[in-house]
mmCIF file of the N, C-alpha and C atoms, coordinates in Angstrom:
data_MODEL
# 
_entry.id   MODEL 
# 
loop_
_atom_site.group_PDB 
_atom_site.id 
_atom_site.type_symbol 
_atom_site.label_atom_id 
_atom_site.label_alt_id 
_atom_site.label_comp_id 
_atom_site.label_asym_id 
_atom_site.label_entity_id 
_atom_site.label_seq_id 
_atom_site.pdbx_PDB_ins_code 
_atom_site.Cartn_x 
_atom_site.Cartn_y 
_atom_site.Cartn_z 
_atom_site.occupancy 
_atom_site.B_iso_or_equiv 
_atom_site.pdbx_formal_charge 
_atom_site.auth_seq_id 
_atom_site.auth_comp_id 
_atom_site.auth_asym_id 
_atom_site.auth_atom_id 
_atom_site.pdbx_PDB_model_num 
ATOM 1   N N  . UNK A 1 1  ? -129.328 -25.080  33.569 1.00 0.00 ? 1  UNK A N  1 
ATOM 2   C CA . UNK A 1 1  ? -129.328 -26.083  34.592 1.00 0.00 ? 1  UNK A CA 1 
ATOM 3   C C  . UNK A 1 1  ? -129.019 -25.444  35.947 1.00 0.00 ? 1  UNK A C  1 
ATOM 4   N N  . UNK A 1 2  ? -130.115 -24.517  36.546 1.00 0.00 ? 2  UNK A N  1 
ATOM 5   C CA . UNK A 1 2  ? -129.794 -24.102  37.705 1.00 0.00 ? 2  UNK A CA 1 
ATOM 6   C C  . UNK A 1 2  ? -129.913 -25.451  39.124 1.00 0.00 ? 2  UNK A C  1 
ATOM 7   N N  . UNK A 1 3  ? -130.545 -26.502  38.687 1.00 0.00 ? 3  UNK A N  1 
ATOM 8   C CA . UNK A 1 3  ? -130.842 -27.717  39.986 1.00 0.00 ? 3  UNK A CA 1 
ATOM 9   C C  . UNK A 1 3  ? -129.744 -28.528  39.915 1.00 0.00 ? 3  UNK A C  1 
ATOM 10  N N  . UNK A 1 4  ? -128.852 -27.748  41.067 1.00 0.00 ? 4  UNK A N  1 
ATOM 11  C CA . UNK A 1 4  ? -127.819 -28.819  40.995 1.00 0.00 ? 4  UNK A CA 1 
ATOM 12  C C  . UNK A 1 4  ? -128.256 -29.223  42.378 1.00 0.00 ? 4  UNK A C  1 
ATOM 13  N N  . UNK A 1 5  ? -127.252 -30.629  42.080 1.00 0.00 ? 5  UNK A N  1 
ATOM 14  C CA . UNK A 1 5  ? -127.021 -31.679  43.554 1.00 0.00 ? 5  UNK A CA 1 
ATOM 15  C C  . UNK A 1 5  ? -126.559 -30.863  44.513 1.00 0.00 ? 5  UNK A C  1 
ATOM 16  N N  . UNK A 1 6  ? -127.492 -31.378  45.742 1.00 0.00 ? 6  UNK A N  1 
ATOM 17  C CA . UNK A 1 6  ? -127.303 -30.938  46.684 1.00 0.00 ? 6  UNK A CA 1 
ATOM 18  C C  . UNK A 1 6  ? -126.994 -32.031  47.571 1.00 0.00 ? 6  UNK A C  1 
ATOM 19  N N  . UNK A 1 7  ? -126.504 -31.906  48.919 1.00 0.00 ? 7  UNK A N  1 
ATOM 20  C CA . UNK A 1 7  ? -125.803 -32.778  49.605 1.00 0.00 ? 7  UNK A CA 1 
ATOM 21  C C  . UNK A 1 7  ? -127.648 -33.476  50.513 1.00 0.00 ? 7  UNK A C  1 
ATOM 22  N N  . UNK A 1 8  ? -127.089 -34.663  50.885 1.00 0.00 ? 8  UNK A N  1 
ATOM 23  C CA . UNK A 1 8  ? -128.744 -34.899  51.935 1.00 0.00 ? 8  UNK A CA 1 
ATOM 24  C C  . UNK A 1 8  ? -128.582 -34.503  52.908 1.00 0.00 ? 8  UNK A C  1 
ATOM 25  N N  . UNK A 1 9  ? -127.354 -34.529  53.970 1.00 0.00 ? 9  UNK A N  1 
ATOM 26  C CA . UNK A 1 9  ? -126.699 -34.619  55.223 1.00 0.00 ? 9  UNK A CA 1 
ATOM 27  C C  . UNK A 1 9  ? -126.459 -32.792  55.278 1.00 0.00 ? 9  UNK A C  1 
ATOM 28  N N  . UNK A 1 10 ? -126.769 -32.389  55.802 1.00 0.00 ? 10 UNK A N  1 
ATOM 29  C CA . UNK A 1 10 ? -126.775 -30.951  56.033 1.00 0.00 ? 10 UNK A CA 1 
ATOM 30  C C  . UNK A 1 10 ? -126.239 -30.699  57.468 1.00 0.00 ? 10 UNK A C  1 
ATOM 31  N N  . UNK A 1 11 ? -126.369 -31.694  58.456 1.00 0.00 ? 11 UNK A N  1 
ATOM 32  C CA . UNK A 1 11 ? -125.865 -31.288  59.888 1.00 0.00 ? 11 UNK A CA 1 
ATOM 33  C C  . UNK A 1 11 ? -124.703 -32.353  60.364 1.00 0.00 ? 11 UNK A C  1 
ATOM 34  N N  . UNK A 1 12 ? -124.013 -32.068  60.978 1.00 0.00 ? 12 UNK A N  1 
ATOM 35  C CA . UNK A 1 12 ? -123.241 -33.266  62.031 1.00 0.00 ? 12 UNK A CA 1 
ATOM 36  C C  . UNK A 1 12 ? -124.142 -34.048  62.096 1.00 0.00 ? 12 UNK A C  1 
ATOM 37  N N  . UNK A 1 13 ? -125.332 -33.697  63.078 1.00 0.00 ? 13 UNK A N  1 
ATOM 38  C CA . UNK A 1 13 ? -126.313 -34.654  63.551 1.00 0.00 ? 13 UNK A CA 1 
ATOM 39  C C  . UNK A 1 13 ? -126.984 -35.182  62.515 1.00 0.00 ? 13 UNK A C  1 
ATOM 40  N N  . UNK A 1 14 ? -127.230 -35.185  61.715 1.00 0.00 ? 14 UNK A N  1 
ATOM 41  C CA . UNK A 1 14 ? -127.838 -35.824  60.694 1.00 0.00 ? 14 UNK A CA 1 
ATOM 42  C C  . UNK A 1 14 ? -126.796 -36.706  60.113 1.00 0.00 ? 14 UNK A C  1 
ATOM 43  N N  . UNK A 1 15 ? -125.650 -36.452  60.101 1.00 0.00 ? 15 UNK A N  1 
ATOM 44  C CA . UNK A 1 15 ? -124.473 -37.673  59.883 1.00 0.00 ? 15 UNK A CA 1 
ATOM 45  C C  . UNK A 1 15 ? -124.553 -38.859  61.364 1.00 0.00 ? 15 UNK A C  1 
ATOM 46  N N  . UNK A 1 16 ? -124.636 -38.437  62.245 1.00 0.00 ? 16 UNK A N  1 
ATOM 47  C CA . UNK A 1 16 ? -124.499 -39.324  63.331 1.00 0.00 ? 16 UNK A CA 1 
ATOM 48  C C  . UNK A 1 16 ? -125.213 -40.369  63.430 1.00 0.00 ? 16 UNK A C  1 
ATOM 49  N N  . UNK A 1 17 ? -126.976 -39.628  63.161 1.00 0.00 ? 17 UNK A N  1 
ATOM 50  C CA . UNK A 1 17 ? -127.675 -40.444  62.694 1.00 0.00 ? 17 UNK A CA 1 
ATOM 51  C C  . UNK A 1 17 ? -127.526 -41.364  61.981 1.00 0.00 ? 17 UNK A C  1 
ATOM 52  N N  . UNK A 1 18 ? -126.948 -41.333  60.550 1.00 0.00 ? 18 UNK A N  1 
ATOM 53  C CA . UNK A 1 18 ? -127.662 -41.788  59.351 1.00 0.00 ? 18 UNK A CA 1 
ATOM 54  C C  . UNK A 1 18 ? -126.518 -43.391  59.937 1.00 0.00 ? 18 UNK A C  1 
ATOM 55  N N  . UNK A 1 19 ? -125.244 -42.701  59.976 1.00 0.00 ? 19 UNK A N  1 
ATOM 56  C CA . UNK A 1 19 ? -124.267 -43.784  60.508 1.00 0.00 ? 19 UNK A CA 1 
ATOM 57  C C  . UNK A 1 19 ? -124.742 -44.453  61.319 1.00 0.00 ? 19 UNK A C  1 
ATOM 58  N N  . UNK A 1 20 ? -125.190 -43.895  62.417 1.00 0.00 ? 20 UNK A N  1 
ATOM 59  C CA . UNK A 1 20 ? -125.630 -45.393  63.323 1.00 0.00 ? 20 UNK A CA 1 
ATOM 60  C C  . UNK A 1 20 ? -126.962 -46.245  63.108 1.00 0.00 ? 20 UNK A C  1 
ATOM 61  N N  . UNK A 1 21 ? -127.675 -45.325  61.825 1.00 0.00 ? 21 UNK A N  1 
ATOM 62  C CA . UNK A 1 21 ? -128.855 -46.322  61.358 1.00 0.00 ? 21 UNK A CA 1 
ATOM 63  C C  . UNK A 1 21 ? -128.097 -46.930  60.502 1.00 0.00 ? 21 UNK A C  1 
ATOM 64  N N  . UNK A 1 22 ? -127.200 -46.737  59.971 1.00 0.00 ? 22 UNK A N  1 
ATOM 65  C CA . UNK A 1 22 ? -126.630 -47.687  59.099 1.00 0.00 ? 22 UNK A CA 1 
ATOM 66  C C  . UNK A 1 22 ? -125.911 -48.924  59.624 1.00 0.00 ? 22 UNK A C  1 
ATOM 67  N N  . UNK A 1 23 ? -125.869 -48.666  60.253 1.00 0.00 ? 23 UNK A N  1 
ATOM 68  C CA . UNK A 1 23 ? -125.055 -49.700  61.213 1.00 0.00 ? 23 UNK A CA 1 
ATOM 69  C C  . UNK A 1 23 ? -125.663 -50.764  61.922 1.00 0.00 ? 23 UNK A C  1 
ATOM 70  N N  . UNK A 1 24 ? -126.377 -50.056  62.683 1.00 0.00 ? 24 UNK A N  1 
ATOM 71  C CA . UNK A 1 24 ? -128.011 -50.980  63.763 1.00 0.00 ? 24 UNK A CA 1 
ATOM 72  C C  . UNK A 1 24 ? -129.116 -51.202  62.871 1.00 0.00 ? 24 UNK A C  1 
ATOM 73  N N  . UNK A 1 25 ? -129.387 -50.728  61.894 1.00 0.00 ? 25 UNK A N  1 
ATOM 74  C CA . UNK A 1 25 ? -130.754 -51.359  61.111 1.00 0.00 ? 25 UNK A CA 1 
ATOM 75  C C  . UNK A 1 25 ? -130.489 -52.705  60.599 1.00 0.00 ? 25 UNK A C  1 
ATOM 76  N N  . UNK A 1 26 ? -129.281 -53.219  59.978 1.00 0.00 ? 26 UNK A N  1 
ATOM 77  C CA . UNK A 1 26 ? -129.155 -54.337  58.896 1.00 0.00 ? 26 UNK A CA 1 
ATOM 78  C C  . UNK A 1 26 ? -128.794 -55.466  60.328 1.00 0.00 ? 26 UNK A C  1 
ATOM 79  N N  . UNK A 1 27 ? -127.876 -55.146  61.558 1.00 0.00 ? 27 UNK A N  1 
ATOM 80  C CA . UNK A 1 27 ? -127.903 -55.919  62.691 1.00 0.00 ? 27 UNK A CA 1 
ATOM 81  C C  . UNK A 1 27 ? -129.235 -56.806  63.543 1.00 0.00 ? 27 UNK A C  1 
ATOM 82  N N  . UNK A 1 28 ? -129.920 -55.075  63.524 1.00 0.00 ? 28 UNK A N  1 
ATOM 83  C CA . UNK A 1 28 ? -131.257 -55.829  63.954 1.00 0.00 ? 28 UNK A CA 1 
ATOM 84  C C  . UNK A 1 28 ? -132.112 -56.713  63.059 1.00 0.00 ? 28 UNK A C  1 
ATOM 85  N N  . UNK A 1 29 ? -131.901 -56.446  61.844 1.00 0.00 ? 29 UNK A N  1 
ATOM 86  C CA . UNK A 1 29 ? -133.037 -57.158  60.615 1.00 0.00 ? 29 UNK A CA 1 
ATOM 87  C C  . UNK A 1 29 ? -132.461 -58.681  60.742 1.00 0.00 ? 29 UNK A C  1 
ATOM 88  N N  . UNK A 1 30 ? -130.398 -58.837  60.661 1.00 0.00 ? 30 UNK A N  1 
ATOM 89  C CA . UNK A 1 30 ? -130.011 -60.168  61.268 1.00 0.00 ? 30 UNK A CA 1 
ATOM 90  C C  . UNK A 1 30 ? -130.519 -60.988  62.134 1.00 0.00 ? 30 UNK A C  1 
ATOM 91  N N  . UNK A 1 31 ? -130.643 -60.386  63.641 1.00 0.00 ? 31 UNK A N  1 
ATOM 92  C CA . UNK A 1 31 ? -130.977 -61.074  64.587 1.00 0.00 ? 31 UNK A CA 1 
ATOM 93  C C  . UNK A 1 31 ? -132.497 -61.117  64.740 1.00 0.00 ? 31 UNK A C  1 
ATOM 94  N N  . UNK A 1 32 ? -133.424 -60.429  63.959 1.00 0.00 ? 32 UNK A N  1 
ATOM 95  C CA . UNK A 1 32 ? -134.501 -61.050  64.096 1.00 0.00 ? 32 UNK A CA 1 
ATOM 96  C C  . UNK A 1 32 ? -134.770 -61.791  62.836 1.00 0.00 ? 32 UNK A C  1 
ATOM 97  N N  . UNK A 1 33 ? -134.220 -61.824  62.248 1.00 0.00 ? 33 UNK A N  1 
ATOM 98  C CA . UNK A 1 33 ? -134.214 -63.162  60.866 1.00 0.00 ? 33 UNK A CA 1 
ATOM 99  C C  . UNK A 1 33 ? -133.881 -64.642  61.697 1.00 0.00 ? 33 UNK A C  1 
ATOM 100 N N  . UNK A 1 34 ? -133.006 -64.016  62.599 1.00 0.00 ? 34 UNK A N  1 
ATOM 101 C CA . UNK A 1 34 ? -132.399 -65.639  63.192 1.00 0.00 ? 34 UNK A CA 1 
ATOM 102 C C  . UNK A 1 34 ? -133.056 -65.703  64.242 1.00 0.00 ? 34 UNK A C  1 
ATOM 103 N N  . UNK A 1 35 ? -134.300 -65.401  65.102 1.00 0.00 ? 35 UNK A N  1 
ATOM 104 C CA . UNK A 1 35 ? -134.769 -65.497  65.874 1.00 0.00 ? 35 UNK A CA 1 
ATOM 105 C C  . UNK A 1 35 ? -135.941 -66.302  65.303 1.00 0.00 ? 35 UNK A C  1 
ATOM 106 N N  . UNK A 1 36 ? -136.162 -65.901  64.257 1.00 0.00 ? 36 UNK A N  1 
ATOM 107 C CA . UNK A 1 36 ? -137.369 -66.403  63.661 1.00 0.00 ? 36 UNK A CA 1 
ATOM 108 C C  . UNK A 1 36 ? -137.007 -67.669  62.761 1.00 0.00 ? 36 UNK A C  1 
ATOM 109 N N  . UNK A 1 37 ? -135.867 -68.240  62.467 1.00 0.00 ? 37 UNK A N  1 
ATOM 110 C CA . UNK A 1 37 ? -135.550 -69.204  61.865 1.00 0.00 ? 37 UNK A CA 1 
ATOM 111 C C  . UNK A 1 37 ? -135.307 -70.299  62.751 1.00 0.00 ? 37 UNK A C  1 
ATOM 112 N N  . UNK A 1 38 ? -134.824 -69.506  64.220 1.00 0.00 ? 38 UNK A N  1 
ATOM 113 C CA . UNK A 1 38 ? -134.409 -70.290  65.428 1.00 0.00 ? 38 UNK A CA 1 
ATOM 114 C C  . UNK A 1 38 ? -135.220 -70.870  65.503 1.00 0.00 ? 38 UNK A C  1 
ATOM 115 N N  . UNK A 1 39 ? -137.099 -70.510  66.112 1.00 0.00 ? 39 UNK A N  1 
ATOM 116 C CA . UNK A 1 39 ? -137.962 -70.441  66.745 1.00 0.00 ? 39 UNK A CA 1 
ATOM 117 C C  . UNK A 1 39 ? -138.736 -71.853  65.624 1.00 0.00 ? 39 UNK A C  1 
ATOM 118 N N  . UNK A 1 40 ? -139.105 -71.846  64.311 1.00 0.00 ? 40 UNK A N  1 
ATOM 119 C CA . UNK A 1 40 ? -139.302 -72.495  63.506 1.00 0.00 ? 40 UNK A CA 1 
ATOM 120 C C  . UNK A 1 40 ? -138.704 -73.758  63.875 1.00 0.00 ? 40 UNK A C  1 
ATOM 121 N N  . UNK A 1 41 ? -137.271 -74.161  63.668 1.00 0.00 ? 41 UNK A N  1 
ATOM 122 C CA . UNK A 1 41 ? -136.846 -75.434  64.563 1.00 0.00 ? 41 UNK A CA 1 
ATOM 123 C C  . UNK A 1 41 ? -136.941 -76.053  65.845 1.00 0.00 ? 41 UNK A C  1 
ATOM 124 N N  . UNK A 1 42 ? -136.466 -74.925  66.434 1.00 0.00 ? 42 UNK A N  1 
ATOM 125 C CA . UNK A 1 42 ? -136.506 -75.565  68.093 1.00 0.00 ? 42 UNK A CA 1 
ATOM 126 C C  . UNK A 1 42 ? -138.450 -75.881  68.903 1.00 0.00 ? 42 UNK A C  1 
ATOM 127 N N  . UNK A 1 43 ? -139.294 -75.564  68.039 1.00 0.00 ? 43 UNK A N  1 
ATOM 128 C CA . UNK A 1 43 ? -140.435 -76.012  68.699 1.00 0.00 ? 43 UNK A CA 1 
ATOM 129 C C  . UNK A 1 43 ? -140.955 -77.114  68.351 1.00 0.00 ? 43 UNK A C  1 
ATOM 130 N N  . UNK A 1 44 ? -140.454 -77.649  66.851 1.00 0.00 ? 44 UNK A N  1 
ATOM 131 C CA . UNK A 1 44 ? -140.851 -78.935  66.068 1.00 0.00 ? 44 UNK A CA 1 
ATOM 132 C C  . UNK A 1 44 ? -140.282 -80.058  67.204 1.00 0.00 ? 44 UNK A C  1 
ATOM 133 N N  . UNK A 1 45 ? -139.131 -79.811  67.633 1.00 0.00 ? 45 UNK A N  1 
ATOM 134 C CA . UNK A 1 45 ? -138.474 -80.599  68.075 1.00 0.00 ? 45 UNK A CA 1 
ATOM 135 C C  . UNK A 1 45 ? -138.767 -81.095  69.483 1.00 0.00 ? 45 UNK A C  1 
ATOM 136 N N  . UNK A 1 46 ? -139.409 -82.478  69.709 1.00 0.00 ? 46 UNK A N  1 
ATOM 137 C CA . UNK A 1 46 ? -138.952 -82.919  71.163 1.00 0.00 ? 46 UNK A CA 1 
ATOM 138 C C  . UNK A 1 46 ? -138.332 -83.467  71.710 1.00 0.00 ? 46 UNK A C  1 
ATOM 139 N N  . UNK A 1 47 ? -136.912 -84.198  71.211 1.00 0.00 ? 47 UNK A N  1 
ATOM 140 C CA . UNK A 1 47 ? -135.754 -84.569  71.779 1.00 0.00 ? 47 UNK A CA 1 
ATOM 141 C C  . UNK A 1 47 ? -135.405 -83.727  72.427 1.00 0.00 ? 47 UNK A C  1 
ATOM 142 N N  . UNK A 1 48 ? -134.719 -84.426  73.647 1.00 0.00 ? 48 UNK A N  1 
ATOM 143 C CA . UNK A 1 48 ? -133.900 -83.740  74.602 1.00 0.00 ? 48 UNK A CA 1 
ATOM 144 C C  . UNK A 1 48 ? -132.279 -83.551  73.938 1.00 0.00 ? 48 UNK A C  1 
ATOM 145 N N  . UNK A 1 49 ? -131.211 -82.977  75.136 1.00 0.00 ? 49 UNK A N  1 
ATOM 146 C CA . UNK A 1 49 ? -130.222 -82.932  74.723 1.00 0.00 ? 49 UNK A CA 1 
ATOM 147 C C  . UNK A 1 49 ? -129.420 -83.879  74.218 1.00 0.00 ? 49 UNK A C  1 
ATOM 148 N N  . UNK A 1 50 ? -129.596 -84.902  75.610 1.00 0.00 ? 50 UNK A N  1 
ATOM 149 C CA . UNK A 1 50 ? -128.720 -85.685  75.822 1.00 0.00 ? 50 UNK A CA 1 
ATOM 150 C C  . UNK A 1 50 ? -128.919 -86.796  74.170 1.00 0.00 ? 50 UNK A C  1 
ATOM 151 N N  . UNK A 1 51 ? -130.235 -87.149  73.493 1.00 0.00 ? 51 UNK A N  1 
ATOM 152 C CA . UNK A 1 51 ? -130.933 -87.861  72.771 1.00 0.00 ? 51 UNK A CA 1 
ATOM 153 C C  . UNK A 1 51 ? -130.329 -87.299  71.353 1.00 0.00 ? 51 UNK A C  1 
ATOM 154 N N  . UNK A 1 52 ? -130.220 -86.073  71.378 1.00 0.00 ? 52 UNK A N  1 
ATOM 155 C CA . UNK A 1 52 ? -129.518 -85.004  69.559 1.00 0.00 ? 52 UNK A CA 1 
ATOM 156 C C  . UNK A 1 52 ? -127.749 -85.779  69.972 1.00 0.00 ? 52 UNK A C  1 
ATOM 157 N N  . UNK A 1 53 ? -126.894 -85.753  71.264 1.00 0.00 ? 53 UNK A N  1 
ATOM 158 C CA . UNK A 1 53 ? -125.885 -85.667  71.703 1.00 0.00 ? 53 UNK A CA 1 
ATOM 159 C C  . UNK A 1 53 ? -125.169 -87.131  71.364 1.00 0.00 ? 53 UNK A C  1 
ATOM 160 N N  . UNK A 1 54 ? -126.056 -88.194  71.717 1.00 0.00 ? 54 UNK A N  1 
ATOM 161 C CA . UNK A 1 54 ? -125.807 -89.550  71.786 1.00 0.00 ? 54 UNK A CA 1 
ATOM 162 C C  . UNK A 1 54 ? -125.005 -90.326  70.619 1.00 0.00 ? 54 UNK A C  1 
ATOM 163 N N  . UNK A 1 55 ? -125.904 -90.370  69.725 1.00 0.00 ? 55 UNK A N  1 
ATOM 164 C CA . UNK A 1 55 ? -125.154 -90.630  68.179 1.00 0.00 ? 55 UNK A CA 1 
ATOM 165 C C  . UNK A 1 55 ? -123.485 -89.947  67.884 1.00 0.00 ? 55 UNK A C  1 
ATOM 166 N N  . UNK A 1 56 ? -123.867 -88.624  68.239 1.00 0.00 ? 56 UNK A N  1 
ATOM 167 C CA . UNK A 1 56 ? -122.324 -88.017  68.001 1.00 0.00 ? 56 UNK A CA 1 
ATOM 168 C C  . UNK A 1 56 ? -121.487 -88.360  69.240 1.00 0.00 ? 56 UNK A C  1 
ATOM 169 N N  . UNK A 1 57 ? -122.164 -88.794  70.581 1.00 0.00 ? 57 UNK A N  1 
ATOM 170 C CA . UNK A 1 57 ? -120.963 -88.546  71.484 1.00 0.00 ? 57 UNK A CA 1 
ATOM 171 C C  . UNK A 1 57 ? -120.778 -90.329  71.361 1.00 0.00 ? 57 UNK A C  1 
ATOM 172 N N  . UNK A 1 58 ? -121.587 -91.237  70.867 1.00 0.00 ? 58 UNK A N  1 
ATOM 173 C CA . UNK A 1 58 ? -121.355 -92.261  71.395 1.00 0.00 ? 58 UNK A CA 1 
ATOM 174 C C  . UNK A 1 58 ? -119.387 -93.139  70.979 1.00 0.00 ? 58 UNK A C  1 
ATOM 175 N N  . UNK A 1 59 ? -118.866 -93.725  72.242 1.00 0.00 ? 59 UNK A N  1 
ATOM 176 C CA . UNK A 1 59 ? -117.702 -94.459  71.944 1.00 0.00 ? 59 UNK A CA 1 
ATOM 177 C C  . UNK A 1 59 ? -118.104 -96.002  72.344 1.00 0.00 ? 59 UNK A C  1 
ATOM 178 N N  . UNK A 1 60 ? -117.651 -96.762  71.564 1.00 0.00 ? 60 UNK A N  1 
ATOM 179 C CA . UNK A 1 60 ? -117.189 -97.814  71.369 1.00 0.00 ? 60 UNK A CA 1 
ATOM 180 C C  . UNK A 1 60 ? -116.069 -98.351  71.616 1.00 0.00 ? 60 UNK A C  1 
ATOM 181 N N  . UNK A 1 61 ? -115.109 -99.160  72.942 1.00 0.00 ? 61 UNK A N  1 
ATOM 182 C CA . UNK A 1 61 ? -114.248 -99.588  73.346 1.00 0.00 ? 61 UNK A CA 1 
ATOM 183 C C  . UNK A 1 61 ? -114.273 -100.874 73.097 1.00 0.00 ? 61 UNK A C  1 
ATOM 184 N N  . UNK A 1 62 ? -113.206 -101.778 72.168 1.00 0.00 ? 62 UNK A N  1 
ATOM 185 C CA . UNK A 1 62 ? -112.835 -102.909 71.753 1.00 0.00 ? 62 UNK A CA 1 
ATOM 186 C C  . UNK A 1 62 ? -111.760 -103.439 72.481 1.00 0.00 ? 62 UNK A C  1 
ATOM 187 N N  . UNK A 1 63 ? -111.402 -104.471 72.975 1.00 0.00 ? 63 UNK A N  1 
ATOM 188 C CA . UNK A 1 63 ? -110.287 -104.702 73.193 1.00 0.00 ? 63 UNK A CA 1 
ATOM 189 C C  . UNK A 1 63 ? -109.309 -105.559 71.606 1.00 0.00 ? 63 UNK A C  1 
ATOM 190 N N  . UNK A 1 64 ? -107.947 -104.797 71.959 1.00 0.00 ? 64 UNK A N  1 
ATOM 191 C CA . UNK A 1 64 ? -107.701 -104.615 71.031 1.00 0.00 ? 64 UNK A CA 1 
ATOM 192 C C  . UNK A 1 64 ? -106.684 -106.202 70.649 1.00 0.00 ? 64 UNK A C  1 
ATOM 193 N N  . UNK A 1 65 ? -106.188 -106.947 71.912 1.00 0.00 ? 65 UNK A N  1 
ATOM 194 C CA . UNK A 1 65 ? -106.224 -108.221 71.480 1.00 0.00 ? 65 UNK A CA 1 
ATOM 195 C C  . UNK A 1 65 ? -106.688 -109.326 70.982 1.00 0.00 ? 65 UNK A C  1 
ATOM 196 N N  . UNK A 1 66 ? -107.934 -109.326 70.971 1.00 0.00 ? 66 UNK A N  1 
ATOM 197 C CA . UNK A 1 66 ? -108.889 -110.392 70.576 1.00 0.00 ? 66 UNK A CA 1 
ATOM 198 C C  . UNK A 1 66 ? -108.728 -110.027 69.196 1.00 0.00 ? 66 UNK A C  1 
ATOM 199 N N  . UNK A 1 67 ? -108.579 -111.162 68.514 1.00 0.00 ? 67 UNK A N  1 
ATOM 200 C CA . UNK A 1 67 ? -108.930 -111.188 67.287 1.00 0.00 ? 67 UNK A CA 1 
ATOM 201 C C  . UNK A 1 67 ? -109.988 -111.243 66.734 1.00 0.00 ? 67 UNK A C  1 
ATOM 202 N N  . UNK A 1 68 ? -110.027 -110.243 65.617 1.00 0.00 ? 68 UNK A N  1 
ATOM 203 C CA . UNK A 1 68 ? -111.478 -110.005 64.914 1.00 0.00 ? 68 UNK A CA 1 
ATOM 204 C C  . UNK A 1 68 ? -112.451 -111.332 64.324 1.00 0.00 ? 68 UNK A C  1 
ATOM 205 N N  . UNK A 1 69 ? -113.158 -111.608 64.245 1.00 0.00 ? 69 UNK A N  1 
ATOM 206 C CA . UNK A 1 69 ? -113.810 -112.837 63.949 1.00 0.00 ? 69 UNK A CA 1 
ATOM 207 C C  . UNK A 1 69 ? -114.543 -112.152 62.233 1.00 0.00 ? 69 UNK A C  1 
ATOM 208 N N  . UNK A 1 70 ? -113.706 -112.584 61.363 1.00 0.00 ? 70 UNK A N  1 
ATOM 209 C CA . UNK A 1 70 ? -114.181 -111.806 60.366 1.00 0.00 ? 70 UNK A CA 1 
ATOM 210 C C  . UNK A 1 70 ? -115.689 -112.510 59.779 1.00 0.00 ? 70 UNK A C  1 
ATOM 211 N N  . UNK A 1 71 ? -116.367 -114.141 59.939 1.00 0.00 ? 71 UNK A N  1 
ATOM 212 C CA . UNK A 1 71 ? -117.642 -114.095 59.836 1.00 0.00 ? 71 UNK A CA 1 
ATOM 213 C C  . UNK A 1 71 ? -118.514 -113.313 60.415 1.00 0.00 ? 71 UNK A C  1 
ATOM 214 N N  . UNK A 1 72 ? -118.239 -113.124 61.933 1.00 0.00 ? 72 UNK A N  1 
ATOM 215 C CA . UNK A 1 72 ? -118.986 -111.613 62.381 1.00 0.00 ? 72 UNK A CA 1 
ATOM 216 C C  . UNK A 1 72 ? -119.126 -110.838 62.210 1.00 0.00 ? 72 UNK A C  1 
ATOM 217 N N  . UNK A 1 73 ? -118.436 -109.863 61.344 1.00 0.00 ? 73 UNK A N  1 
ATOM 218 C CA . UNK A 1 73 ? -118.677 -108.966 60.943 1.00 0.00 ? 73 UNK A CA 1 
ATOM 219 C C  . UNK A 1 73 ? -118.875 -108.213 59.349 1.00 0.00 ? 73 UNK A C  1 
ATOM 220 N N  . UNK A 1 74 ? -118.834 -109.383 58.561 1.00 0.00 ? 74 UNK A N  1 
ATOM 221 C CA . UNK A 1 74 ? -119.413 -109.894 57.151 1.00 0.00 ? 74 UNK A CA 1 
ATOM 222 C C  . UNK A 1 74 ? -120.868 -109.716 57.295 1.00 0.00 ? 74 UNK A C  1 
ATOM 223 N N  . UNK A 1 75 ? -121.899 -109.014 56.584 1.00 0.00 ? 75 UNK A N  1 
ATOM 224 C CA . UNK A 1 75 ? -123.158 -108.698 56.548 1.00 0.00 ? 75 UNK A CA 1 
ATOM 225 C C  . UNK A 1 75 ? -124.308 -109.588 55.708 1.00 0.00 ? 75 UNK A C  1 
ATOM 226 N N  . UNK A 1 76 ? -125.219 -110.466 56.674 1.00 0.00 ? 76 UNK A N  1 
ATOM 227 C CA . UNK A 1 76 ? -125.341 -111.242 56.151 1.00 0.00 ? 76 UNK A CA 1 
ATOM 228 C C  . UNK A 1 76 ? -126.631 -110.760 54.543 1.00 0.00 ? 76 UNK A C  1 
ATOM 229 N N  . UNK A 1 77 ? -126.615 -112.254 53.895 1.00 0.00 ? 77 UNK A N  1 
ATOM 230 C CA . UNK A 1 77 ? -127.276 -111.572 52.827 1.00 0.00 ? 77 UNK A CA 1 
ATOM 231 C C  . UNK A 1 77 ? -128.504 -112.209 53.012 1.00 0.00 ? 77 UNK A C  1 
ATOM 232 N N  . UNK A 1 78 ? -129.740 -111.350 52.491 1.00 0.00 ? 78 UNK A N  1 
ATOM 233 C CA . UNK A 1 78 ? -131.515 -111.641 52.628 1.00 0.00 ? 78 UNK A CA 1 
ATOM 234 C C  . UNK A 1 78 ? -131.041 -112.598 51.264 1.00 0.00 ? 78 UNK A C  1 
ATOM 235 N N  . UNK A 1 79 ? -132.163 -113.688 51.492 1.00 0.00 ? 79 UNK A N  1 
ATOM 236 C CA . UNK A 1 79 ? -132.745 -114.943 50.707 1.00 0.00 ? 79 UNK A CA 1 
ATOM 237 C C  . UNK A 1 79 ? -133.851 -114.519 50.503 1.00 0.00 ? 79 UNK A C  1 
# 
């Protein structure tokens, strides 16, 4: 068995490399995965901001003396 293992990395620079492809390759493959997942939603869509915002931002102020009128708010039933 003269074929032994040999190392891959033979230089500094070839370590510097491999590290910072290791590093920046799987980053970039991220952000263009999410560019392209982005891009897929945001063009379907023609609501504005304010229209996605509304539902979640909307408040409702009651005054809180009046008494509740509980037939009002009993749901009526289909015949």
């Amino acid at each position: 068995m003269s074929n032994e293992h040999g190392n891959l990395i033979k230089s500094p620079k070839q370590l510097i490399i491999i590290v910072f492809a290791c590093f920046f390759v799987p980053l970039i493959i991220i952000l263009l995965l999410m560019v392209f997942v982005n891009n897929g939603k945001r063009g379907e869509s023609n609501a504005t901001t304010e229209q996605l915002i509304k539902p979640v931002a909307q408040l409702n102020v009651q005054d809180a003396s009046v008494p509740a009128d509980p037939k009002a708010s009993a749901p009526v039933a289909a015949k």
